[in-house]
Each structure stands twice: as structure tokens, then as C-alpha cells.
C-alpha positions in Angstrom: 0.0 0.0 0.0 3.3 2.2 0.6 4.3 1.4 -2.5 1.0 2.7 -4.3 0.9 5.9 -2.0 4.9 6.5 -2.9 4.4 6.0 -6.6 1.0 8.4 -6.6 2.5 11.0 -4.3 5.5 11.3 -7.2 2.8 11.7 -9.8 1.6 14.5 -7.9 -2.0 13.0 -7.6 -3.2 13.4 -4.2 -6.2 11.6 -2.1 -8.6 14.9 -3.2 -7.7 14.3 -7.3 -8.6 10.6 -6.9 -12.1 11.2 -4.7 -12.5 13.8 -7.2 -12.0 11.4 -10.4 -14.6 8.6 -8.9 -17.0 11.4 -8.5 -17.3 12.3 -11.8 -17.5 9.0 -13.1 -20.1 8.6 -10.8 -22.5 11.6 -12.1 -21.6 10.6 -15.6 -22.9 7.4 -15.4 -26.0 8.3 -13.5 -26.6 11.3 -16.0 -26.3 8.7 -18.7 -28.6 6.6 -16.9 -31.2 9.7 -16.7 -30.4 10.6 -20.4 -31.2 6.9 -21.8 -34.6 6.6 -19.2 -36.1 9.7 -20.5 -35.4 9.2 -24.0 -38.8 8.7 -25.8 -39.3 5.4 -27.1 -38.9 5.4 -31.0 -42.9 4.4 -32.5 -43.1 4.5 -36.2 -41.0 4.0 -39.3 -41.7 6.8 -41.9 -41.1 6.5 -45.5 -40.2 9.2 -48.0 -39.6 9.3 -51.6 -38.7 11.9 -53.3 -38.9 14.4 -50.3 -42.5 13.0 -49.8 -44.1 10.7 -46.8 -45.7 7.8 -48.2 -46.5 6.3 -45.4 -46.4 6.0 -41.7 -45.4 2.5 -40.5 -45.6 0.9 -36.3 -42.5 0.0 -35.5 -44.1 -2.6 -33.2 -45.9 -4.5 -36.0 -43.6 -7.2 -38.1 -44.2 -6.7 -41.9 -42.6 -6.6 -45.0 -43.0 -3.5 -47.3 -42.7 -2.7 -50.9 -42.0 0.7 -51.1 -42.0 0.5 -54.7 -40.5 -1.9 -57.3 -37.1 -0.2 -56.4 -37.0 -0.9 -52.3 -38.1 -2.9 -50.3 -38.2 -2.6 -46.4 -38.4 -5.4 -43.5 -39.9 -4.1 -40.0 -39.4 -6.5 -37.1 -38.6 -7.4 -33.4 -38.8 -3.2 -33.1 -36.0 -2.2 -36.0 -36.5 -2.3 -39.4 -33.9 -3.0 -42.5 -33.7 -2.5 -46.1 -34.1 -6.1 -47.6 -34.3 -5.2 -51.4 -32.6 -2.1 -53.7 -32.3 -2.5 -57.1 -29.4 0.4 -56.6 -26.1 -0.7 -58.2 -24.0 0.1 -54.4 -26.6 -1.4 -52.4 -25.5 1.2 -49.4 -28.7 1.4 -47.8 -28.7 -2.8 -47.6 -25.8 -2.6 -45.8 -26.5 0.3 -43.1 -28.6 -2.9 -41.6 -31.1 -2.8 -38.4 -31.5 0.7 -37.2 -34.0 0.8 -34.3 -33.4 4.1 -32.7 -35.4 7.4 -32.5 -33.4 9.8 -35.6 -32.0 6.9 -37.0 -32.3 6.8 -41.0 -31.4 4.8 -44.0 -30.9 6.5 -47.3 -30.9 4.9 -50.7 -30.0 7.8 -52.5 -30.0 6.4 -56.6 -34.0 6.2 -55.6 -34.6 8.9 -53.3 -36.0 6.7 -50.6 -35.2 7.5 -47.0 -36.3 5.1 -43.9 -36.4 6.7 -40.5 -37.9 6.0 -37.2 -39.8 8.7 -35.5 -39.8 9.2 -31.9 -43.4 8.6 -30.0 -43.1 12.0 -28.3 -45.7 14.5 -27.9 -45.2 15.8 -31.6 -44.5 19.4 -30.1 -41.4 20.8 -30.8 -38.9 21.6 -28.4 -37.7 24.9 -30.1 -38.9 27.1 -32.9 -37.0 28.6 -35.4 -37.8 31.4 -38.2 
């Protein structure tokens, strides 16, 4: 324990930098905590093409949609995937499962874009001009 006390003390870290170090670990982890509980819960898929909804999907129901004869999307177990693009890259096939509230996949060749809504309130938090 000497040792450890001799070693720190050459460091110049003292008993007050240490206490001081767990504490903040401490209210970062529990601020995390607070951040991830209060987090709405992400409630529907929306589909654009084009710069257009199309449609409005549950995220809770498992189903297979044909967005069009270009894309085809795969909602299930509370994520949803792109399981079909006729695009030559295939990017948006391999973004894979997103599940979280702002999350999006993008098949830019067809101007599709897949994103999950939160289930908030729909107010906004801030408005802009």
C-alpha cells in the first residue's frame, strides 16, 4: 500500500484528485442513466420518396413493405432494414437494423429515406424562423 501511496505521491495525484475522479465517473454514469430513461421510445418507421411521406409504419408491428418496385423494407422485433434495392451500391442494404429514434437509411439512386420517429408528444422543443 506504501508502495501505491509512494508511486501516486511522485505523480503529484493526491487523495482529493482521486475522490474527485470517482466522483465524476459517478455523475456521468448516472446522468447517462437519466439521459437513456427519459429518451422517448422510437414508435413508427416513416417512409419518404422523393422528399415525400408515403407512409407511416408501427415499428411494433412485423411486416414486410414494398415501397415501390425499387425498395423494399423489413420491419421486425422493433427495427426495421432494407431487404431489397435494385441500386447498383446497395448502401442502404448494408446500413442494416436501425431501431433508434433519428436513426435513417438513405438509398440515395431512388430517393428513398427510412427513418424512425420518436413517439413523443409531436410538439417541438424549439422554434426557429
Amino acid at each position: 500500500m506504501n508502495k501505491l501511496k509512494n508511486a501516486l505521491g511522485a505523480l503529484g495525484i493526491t487523495r482529493a484528485d482521486i475522490v474527485l475522479t470517482i466522483a465524476l465517473l459517478a455523475f456521468s454514469v448516472a446522468a447517462g442513466c437519466v439521459i437513456y430513461a427519459l429518451s422517448p421510445e422510437p414508435q413508427y418507421v416513416s417512409v419518404n420518396v422523393g422528399g415525400v411521406e408515403i407512409c407511416r409504419l408501427s415499428l411494433q408491428n412485423d411486416v414486410i413493405y414494398k415501397i415501390s418496385e425499387s425498395n423494399t423494407i423489413e420491419i421486425s422485433g422493433g427495427s426495421v432494414r432494407m431487404i431489397y434495392a435494385d441500386c447498383p451500391d446497395k448502401i442502404c442494404m448494408h446500413t442494416g437494423r436501425i431501431s433508434k429514434s433519428g436513426q435513417s437509411i438513405v438509398c440515395a439512386p431512388n430517393r428513398v429515406v427510412v427513418s424512425i420517429t420518436g413517439g413523443g408528444s409531436g410538439e417541438f422543443d424549439v422554434k426557429t424562423n
